[in-house]
MARTORSE-640490 format. One record per atom (N, C-alpha, C): y, x, z. Coordinates in nm, 3 decimals, m for minus. Example, Ala and Ser with C-alpha at 12.3 -4.5 7.8 and 13.67 -1.06 7.14 Angstrom:
+---------+---------+---------+
:      c2 :      c1 :      c3 :
+---------+---------+---------+
:  m0.569 :   1.319 :   0.780 :
:  m0.450 :   1.230 :   0.780 :
:  m0.330 :   1.320 :   0.780 :
:  m0.225 :   1.285 :   0.708 :
:  m0.106 :   1.367 :   0.714 :
:   0.003 :   1.290 :   0.787 :
+---------+---------+---------+
//
This chain:
+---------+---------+---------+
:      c2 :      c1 :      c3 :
+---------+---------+---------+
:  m0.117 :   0.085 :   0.000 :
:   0.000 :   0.000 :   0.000 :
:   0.123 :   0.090 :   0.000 :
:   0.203 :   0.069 :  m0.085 :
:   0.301 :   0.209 :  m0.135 :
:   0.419 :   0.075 :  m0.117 :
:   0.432 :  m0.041 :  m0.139 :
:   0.569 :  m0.111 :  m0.111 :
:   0.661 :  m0.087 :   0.007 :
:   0.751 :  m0.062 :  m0.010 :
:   0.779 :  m0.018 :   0.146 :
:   0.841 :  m0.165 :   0.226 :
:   0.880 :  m0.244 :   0.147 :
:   0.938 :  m0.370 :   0.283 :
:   0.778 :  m0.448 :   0.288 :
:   0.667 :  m0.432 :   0.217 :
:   0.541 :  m0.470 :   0.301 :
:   0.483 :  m0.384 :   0.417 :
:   0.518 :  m0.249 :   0.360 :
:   0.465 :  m0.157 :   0.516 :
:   0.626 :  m0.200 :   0.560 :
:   0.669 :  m0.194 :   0.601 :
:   0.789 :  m0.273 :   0.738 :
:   0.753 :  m0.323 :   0.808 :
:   0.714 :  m0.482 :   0.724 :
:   0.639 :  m0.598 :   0.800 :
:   0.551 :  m0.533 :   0.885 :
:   0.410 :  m0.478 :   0.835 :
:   0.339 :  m0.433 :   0.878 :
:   0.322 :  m0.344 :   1.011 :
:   0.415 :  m0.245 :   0.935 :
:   0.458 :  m0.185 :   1.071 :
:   0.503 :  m0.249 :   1.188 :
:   0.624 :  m0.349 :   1.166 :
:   0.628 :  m0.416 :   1.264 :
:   0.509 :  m0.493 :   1.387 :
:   0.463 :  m0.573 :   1.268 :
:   0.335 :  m0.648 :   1.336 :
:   0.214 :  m0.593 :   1.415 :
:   0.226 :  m0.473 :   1.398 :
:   0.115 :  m0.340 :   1.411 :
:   0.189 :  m0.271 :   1.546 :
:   0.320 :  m0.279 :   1.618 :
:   0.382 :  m0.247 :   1.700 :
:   0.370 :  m0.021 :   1.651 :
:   0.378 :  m0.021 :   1.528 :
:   0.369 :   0.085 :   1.464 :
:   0.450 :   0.212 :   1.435 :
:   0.524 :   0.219 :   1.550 :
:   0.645 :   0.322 :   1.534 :
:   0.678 :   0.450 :   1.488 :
:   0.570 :   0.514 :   1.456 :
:   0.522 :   0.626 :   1.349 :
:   0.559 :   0.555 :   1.184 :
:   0.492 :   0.445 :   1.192 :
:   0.449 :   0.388 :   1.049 :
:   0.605 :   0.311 :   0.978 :
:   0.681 :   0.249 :   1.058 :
:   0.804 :   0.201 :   1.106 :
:   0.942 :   0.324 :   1.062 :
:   0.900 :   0.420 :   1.144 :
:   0.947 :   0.545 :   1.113 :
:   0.953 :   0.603 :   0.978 :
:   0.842 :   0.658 :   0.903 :
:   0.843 :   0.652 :   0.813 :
:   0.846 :   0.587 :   0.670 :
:   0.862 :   0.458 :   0.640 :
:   0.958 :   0.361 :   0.608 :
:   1.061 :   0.349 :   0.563 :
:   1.107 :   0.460 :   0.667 :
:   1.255 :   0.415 :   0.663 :
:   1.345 :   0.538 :   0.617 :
:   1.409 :   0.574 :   0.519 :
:   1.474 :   0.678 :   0.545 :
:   1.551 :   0.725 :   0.650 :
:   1.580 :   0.860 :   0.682 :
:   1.631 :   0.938 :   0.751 :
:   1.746 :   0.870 :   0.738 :
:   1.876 :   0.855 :   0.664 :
:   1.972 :   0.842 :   0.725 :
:   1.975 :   0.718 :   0.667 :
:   1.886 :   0.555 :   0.725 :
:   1.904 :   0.474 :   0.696 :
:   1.999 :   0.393 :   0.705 :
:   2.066 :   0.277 :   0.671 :
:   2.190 :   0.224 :   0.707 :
:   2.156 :   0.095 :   0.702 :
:   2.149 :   0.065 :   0.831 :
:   2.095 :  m0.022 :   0.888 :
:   2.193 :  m0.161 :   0.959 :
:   2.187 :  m0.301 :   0.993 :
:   2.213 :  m0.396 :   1.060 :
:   2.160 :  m0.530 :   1.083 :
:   2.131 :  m0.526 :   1.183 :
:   2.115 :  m0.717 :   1.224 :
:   2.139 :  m0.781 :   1.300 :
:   2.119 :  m0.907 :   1.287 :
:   2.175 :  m0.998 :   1.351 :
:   2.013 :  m1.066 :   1.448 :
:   2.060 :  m1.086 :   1.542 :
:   2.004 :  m1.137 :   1.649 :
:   2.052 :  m1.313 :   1.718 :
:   2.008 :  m1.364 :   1.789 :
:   2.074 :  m1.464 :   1.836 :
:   2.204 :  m1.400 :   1.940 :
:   2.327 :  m1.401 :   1.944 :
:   2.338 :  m1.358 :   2.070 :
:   2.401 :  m1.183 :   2.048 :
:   2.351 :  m1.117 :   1.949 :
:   2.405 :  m1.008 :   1.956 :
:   2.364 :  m0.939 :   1.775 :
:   2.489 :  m0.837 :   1.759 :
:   2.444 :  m0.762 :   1.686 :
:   2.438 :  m0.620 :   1.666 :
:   2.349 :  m0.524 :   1.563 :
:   2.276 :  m0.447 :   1.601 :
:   2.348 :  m0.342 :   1.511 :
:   2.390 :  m0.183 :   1.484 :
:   2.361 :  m0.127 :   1.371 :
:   2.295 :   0.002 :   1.444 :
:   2.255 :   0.081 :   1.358 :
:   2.188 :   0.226 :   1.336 :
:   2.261 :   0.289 :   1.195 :
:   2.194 :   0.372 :   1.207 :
:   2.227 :   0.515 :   1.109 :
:   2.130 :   0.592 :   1.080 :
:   1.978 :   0.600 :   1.159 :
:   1.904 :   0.689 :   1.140 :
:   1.776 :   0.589 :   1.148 :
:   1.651 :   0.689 :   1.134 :
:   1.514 :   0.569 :   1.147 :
:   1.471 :   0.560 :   1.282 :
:   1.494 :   0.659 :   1.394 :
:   1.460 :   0.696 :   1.500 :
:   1.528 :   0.542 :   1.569 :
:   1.673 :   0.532 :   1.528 :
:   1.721 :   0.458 :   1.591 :
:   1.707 :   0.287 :   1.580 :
:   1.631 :   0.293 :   1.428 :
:   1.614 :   0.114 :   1.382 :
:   1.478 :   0.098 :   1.440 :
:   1.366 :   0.224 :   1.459 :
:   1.274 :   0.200 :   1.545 :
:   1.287 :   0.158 :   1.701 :
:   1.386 :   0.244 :   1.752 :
:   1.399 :   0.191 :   1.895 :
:   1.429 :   0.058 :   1.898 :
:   1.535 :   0.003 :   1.777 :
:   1.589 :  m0.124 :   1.797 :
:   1.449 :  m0.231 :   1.810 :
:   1.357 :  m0.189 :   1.644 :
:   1.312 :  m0.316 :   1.634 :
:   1.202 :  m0.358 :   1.748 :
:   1.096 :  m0.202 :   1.779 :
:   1.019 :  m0.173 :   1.856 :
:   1.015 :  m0.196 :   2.014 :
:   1.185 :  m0.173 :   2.039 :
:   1.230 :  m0.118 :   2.195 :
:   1.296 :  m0.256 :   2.244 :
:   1.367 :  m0.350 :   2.178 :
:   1.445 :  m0.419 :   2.201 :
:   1.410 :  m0.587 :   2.142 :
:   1.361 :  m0.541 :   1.985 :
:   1.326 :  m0.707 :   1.926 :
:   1.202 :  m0.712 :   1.964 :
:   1.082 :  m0.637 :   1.932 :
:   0.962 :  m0.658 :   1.996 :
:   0.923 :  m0.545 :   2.055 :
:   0.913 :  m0.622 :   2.208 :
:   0.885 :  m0.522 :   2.312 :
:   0.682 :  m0.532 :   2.293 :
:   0.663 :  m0.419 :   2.381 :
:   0.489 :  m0.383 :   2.387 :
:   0.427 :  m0.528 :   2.441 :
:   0.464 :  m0.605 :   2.520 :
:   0.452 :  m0.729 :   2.612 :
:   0.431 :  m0.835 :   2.442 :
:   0.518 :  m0.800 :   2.381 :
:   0.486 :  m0.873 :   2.258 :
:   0.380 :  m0.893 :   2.149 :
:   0.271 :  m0.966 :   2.120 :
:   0.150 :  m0.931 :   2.063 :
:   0.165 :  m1.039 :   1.946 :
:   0.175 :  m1.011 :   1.787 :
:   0.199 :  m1.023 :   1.674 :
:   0.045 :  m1.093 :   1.688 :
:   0.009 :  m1.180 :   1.656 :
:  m0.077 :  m1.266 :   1.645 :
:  m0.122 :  m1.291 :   1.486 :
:  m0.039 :  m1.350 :   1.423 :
:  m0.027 :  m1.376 :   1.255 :
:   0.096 :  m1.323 :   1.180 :
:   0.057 :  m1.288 :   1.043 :
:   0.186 :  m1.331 :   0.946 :
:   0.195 :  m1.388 :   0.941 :
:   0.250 :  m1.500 :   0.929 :
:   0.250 :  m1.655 :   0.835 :
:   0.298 :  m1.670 :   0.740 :
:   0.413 :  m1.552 :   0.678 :
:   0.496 :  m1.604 :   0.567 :
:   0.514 :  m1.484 :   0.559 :
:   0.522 :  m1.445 :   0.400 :
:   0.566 :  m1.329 :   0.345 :
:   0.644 :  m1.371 :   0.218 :
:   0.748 :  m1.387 :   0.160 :
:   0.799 :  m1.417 :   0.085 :
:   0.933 :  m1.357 :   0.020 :
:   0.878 :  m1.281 :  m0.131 :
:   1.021 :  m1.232 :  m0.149 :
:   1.119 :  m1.330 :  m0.252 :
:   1.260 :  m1.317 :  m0.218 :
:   1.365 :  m1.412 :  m0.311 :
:   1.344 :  m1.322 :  m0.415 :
:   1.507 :  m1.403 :  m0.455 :
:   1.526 :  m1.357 :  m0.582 :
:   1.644 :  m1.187 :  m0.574 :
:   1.638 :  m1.106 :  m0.652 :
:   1.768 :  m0.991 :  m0.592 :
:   1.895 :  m1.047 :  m0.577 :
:   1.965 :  m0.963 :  m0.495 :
:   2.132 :  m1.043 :  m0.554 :
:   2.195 :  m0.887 :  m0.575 :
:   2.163 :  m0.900 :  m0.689 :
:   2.261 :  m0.805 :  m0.749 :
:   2.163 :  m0.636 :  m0.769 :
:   2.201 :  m0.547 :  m0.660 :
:   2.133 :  m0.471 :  m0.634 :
:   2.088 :  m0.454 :  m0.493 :
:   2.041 :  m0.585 :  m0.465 :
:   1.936 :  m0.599 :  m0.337 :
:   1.840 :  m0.679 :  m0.356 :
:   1.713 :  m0.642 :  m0.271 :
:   1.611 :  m0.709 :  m0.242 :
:   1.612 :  m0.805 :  m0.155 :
:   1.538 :  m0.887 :  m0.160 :
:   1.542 :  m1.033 :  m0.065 :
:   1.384 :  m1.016 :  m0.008 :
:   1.338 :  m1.041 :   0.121 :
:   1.261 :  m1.073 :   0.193 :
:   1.253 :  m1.230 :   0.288 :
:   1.148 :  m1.253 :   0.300 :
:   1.158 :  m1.382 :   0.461 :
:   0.990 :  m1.304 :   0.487 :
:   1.007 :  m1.340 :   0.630 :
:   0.884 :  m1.307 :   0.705 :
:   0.852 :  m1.378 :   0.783 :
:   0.730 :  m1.448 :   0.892 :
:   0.745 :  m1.533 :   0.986 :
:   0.597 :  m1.515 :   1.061 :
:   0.619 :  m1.439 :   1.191 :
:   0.520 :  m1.418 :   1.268 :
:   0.503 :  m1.502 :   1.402 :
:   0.377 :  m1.505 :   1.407 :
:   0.346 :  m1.604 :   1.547 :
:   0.291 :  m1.510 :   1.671 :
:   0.410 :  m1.530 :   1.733 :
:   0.369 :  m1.414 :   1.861 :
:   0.362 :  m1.500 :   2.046 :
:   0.249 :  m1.429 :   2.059 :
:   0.194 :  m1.442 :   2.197 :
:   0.269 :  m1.337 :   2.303 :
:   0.352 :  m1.392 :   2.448 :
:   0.375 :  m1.287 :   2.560 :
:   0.359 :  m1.381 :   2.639 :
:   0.401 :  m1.348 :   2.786 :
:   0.443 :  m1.378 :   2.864 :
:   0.475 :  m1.518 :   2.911 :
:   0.555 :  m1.523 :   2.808 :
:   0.645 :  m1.686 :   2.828 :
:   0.539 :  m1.734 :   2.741 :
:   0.458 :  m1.729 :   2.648 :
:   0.361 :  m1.873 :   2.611 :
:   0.366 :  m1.803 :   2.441 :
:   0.353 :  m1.893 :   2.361 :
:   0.353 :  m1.856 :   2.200 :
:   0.462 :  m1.913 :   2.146 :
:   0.533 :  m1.788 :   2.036 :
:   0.623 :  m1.850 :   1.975 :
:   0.600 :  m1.809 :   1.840 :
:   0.743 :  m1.838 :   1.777 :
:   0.718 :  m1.831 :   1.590 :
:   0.880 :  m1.748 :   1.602 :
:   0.865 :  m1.613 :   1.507 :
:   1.004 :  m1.570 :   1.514 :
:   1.035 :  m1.540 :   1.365 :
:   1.107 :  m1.532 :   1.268 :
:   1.137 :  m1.524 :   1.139 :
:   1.270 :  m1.465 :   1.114 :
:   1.226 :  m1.375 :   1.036 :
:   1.356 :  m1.290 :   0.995 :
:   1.339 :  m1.260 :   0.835 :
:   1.498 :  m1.298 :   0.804 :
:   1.506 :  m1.256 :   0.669 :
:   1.557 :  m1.152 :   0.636 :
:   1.574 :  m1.044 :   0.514 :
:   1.599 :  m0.955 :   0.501 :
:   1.648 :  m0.891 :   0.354 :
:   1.741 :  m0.807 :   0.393 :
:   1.818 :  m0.791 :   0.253 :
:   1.775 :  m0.592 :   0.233 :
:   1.766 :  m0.553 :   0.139 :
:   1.694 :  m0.430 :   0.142 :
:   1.720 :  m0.344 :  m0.004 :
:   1.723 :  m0.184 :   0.001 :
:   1.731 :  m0.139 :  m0.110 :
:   1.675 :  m0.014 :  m0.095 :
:   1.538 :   0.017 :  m0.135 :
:   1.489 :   0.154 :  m0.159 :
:   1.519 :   0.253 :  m0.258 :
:   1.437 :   0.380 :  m0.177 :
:   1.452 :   0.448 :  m0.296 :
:   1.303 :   0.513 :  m0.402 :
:   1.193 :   0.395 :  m0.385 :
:   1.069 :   0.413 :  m0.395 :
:   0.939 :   0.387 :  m0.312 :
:   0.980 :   0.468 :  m0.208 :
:   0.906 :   0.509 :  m0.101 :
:   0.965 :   0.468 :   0.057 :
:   1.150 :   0.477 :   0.073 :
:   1.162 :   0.441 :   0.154 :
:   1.311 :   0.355 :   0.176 :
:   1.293 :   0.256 :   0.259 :
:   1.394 :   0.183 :   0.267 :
:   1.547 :   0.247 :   0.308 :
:   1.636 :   0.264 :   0.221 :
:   1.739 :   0.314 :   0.274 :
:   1.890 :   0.240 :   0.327 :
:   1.870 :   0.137 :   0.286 :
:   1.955 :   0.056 :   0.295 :
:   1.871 :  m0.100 :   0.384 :
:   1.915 :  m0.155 :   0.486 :
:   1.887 :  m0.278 :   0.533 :
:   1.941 :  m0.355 :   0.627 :
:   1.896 :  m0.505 :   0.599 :
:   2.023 :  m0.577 :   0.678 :
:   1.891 :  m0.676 :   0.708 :
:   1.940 :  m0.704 :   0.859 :
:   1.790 :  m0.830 :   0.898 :
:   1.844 :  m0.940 :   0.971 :
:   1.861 :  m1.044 :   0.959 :
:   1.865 :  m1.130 :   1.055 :
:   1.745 :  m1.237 :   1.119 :
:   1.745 :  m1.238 :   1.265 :
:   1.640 :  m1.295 :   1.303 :
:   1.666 :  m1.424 :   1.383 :
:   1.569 :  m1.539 :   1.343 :
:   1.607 :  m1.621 :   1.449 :
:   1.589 :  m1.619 :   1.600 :
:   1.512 :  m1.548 :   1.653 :
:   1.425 :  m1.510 :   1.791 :
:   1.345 :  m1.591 :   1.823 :
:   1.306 :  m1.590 :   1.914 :
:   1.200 :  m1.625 :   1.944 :
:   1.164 :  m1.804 :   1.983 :
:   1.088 :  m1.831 :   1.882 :
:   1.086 :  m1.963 :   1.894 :
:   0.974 :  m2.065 :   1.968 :
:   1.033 :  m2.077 :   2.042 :
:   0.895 :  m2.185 :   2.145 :
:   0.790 :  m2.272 :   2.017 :
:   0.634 :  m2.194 :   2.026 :
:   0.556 :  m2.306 :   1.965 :
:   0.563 :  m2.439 :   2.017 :
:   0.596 :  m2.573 :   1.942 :
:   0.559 :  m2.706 :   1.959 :
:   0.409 :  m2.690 :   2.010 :
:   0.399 :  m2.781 :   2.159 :
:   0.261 :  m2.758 :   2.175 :
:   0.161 :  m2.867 :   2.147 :
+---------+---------+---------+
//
């Protein structure tokens, strides 16, 4: 698997911070949006801490993909949606983030994510 916004996902879901890491270019240029707050970086070290350290903590266990879906470009960007069903603590939820992206082959150098957080499964 050589796509790099599928190894992202992946990485993500995989709690994969090596894999996450490399991904991403070195001096990536990075932002997102969160409920509540927003995020930037500059490097991969640092969009790992974010997504790894802060959006999904270890307590967090990626259960499913559910949705992988790319748009259409706008312009000279890539379009993503993603939507995972995750198990912690507080019970199961559904969290989905979309994503705007521009490689350079191999690694994402450019990205912008917004997420809805964490969403209480209907039980």
């Amino acid at each position: 698997m050589n796509d790099p916004v599928e190894r992202l996902v992946r990485a993500i879901a995989g709690h994969d911070r090596a894999a996450l890491a490399d991904v991403l270019a070195a001096d990536v240029d990075f932002r997102g949006l969160t409920p509540g707050r927003t995020w930037q970086a500059g490097t991969a070290d640092e969009v790992v801490e974010i997504v790894l350290g802060h959006w999904f903590e270890d307590s967090d266990h990626v259960e499913a993909l559910t949705r992988f879906q790319r748009g259409p470009s706008v312009v000279d960007l890539d379009q993503v949606a993603y939507r995972f069903e995750v198990v912690n603590g507080r019970g199961s939820h559904v969290v989905e983030q979309q994503a705007y992206y521009r490689h350079d082959g191999e690694r994402l150098t450019y990205l912008r994510v917004m997420c809805s957080g964490f969403r209480p499964q209907p039980a």
